[in-house]
MDAnalysis code that builds the backbone (N, CA, C; Angstrom):
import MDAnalysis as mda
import numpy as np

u = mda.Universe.empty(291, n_residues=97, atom_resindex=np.repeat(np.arange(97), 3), trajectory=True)
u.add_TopologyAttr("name", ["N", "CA", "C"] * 97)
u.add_TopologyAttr("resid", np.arange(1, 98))
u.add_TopologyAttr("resname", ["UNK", "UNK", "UNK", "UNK", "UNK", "UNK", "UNK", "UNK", "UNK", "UNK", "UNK", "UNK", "UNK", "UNK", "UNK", "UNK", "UNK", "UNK", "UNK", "UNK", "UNK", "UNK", "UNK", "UNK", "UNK", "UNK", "UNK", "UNK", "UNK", "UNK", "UNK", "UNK", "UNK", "UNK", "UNK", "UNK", "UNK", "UNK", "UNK", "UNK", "UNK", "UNK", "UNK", "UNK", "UNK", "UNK", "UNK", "UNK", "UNK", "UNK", "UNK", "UNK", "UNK", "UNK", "UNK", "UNK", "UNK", "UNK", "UNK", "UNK", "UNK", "UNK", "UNK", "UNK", "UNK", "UNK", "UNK", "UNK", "UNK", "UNK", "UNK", "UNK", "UNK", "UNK", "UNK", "UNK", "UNK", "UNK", "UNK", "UNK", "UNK", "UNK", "UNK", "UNK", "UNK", "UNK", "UNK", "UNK", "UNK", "UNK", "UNK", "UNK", "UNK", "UNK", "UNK", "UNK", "UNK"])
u.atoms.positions = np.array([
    [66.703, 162.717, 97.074],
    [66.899, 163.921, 97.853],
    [65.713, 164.080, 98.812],
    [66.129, 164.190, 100.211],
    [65.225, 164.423, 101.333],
    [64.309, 166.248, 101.029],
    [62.919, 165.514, 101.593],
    [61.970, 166.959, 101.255],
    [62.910, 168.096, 102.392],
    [63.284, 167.619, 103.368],
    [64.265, 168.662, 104.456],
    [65.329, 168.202, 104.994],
    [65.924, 168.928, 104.583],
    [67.330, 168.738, 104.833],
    [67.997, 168.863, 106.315],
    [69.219, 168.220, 106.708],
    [69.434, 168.085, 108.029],
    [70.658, 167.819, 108.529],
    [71.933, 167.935, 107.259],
    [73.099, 168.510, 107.421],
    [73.380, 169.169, 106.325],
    [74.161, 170.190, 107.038],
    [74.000, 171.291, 106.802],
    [75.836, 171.985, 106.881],
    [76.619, 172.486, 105.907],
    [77.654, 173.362, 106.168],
    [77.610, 174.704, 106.668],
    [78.350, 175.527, 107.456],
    [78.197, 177.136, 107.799],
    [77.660, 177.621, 106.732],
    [78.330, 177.414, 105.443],
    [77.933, 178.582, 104.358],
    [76.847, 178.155, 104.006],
    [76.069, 176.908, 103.744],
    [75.077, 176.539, 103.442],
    [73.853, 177.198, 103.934],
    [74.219, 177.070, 105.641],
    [72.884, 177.469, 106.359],
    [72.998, 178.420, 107.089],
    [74.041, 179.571, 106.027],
    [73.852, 180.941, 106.567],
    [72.739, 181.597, 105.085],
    [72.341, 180.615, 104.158],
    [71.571, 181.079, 102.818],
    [70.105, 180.829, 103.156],
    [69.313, 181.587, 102.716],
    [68.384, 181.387, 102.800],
    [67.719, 180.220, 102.069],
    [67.199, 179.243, 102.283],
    [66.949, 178.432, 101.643],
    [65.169, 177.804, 101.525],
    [64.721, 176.374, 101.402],
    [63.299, 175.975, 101.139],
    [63.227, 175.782, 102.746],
    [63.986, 175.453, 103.568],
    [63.636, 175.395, 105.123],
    [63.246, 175.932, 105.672],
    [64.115, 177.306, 105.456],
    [63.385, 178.604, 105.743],
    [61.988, 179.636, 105.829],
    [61.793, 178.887, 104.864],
    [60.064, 179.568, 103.992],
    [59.531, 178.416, 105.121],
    [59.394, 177.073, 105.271],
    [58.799, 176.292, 105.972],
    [58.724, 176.566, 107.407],
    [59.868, 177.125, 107.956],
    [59.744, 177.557, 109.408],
    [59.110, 179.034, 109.378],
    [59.268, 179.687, 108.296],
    [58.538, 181.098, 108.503],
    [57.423, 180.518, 108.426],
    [56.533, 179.647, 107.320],
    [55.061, 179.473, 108.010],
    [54.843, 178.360, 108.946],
    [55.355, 177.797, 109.398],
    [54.779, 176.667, 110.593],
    [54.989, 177.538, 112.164],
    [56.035, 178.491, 112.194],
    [56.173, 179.405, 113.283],
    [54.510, 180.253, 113.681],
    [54.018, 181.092, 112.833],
    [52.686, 181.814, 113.398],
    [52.065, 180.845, 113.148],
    [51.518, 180.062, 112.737],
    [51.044, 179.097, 112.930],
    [50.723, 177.694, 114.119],
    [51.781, 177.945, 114.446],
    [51.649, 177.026, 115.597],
    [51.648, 177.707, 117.217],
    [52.227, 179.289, 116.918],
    [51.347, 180.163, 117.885],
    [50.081, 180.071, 118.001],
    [49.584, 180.600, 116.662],
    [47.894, 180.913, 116.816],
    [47.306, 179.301, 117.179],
    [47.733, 177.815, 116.660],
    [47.105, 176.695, 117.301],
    [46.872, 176.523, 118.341],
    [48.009, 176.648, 119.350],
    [48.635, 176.784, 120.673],
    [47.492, 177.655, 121.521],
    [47.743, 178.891, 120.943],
    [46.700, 180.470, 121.771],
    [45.612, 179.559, 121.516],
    [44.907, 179.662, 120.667],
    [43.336, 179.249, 120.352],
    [43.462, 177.769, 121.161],
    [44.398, 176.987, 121.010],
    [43.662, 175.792, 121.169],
    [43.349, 175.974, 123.446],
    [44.355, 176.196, 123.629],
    [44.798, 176.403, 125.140],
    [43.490, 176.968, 125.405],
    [42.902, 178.401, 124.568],
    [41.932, 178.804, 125.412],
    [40.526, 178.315, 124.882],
    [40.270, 177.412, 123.999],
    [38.651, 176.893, 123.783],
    [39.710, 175.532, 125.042],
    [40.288, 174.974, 125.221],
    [40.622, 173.741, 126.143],
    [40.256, 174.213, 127.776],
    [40.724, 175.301, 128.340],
    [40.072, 175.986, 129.489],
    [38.639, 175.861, 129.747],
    [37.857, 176.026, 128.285],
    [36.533, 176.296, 128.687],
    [36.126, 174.539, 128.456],
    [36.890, 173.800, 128.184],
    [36.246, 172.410, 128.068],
    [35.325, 171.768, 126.757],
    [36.248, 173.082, 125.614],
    [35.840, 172.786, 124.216],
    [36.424, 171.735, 123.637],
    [35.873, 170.629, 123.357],
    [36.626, 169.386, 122.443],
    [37.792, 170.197, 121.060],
    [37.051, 170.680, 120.671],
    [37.687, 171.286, 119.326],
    [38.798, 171.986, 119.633],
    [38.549, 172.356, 121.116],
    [40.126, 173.076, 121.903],
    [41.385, 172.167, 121.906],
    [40.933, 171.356, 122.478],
    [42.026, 170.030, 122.421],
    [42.942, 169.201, 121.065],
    [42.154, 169.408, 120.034],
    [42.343, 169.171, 119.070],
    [43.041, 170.217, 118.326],
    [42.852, 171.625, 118.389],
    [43.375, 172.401, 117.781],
    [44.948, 172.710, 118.612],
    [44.707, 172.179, 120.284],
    [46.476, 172.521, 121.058],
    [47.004, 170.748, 120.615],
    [46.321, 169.989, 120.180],
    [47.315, 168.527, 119.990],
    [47.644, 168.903, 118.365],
    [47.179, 169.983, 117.320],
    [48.175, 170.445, 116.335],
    [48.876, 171.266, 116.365],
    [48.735, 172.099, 117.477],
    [49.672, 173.061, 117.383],
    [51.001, 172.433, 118.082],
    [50.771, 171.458, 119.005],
    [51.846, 171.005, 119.511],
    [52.667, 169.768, 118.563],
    [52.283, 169.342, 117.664],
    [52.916, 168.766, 116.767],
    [53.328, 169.377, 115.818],
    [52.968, 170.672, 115.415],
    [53.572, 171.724, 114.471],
    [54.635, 172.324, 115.021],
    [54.693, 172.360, 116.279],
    [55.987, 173.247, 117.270],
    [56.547, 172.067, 116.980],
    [56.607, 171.197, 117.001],
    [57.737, 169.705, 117.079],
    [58.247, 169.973, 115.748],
    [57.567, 169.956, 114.876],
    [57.841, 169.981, 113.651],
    [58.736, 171.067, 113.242],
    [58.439, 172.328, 113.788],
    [59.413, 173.573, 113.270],
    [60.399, 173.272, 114.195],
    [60.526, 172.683, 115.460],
    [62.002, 172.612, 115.732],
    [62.796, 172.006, 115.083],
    [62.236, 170.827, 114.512],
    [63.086, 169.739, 113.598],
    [63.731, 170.190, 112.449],
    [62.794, 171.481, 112.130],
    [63.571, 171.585, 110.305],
    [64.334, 172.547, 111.089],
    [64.158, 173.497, 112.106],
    [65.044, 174.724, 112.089],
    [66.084, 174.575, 113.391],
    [66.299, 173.266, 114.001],
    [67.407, 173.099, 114.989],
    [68.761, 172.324, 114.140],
    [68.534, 171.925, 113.298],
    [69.784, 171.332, 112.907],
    [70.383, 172.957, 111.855],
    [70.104, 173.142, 111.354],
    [70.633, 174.752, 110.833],
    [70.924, 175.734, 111.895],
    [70.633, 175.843, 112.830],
    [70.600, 177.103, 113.716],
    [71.623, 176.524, 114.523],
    [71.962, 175.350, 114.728],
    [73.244, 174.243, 115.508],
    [74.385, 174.352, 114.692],
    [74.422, 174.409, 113.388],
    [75.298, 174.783, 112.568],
    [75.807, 176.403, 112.137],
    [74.722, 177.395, 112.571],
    [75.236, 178.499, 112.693],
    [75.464, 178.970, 114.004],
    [75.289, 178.371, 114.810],
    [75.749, 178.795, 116.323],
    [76.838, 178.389, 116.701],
    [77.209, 177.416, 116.187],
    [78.919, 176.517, 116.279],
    [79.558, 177.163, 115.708],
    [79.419, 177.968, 114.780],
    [80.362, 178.559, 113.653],
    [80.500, 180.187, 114.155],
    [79.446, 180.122, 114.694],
    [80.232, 181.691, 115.745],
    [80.411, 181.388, 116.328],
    [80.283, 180.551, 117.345],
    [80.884, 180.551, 118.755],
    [82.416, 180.368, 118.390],
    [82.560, 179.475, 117.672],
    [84.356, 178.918, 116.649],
    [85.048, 180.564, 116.775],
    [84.247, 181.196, 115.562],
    [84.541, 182.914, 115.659],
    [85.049, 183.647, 116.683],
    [83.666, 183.418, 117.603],
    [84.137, 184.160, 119.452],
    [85.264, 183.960, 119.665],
    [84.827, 182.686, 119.837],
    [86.741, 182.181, 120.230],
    [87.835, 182.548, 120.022],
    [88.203, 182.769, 118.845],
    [89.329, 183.137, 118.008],
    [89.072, 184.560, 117.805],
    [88.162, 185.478, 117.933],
    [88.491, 186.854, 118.501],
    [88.722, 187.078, 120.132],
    [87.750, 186.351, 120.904],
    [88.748, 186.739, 121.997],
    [90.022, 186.634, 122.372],
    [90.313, 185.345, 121.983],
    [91.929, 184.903, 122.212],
    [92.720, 185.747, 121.143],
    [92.569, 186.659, 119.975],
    [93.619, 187.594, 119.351],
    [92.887, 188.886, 120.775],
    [91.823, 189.472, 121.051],
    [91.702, 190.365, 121.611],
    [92.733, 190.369, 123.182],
    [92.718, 188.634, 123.588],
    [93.384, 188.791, 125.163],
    [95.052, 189.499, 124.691],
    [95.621, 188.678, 123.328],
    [97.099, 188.565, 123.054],
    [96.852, 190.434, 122.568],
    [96.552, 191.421, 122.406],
    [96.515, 192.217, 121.859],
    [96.282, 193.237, 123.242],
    [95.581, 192.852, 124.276],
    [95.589, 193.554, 125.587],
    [96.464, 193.221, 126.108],
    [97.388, 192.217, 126.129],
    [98.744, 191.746, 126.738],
    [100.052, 192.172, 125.907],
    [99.954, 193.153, 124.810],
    [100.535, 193.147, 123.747],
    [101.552, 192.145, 123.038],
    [101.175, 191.524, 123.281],
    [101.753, 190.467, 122.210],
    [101.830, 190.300, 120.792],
    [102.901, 190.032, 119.953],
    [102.845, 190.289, 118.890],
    [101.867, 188.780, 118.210],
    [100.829, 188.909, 116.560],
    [100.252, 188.441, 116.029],
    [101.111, 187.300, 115.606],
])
């Protein structure tokens, strides 16, 4: 069994799960790398550079665990949309169900 998972069913990855906890902390986290590192890198701090080349591999990283789940719940509403607008058009046209 993979440490993160990366398919994923609707009902699966509408649950909160161990992915989750991982993108809640790699998210402020790779803000505050990013902020800090960007601004000691302005002033021509080595340690600046180093702290925006982790934050930018931590942003890589939280997209990876949290784009294949969020692709699977965005397909599954949009599916939804769909199939309420098209009963909403037949229902403004009165058409029977």
């Amino acid at each position: 069994m993979a440490l993160i998972r990366t398919k994923w069913t609707p009902e699966e990855a509408d649950e909160w799960t161990r992915e989750d906890v991982i993108v809640w902390i790699l998210s402020p986290l790779s803000y505050i790398l990013i902020s800090v590192g960007s601004a000691l890198s302005i002033f021509l701090i080595p340690s600046g550079f180093i702290l925006l080349a982790l934050g930018v591999l931590v942003t890589v990283a939280l997209f990876a665990i949290a784009n294949p789940k969020l692709n699977v719940i965005s397909g599954e509403y949009e599916k939804k949309q769909k199939e309420y607008l098209e009963r909403l058009e037949r229902i403004t046209r009165w058409e029977e169900e």
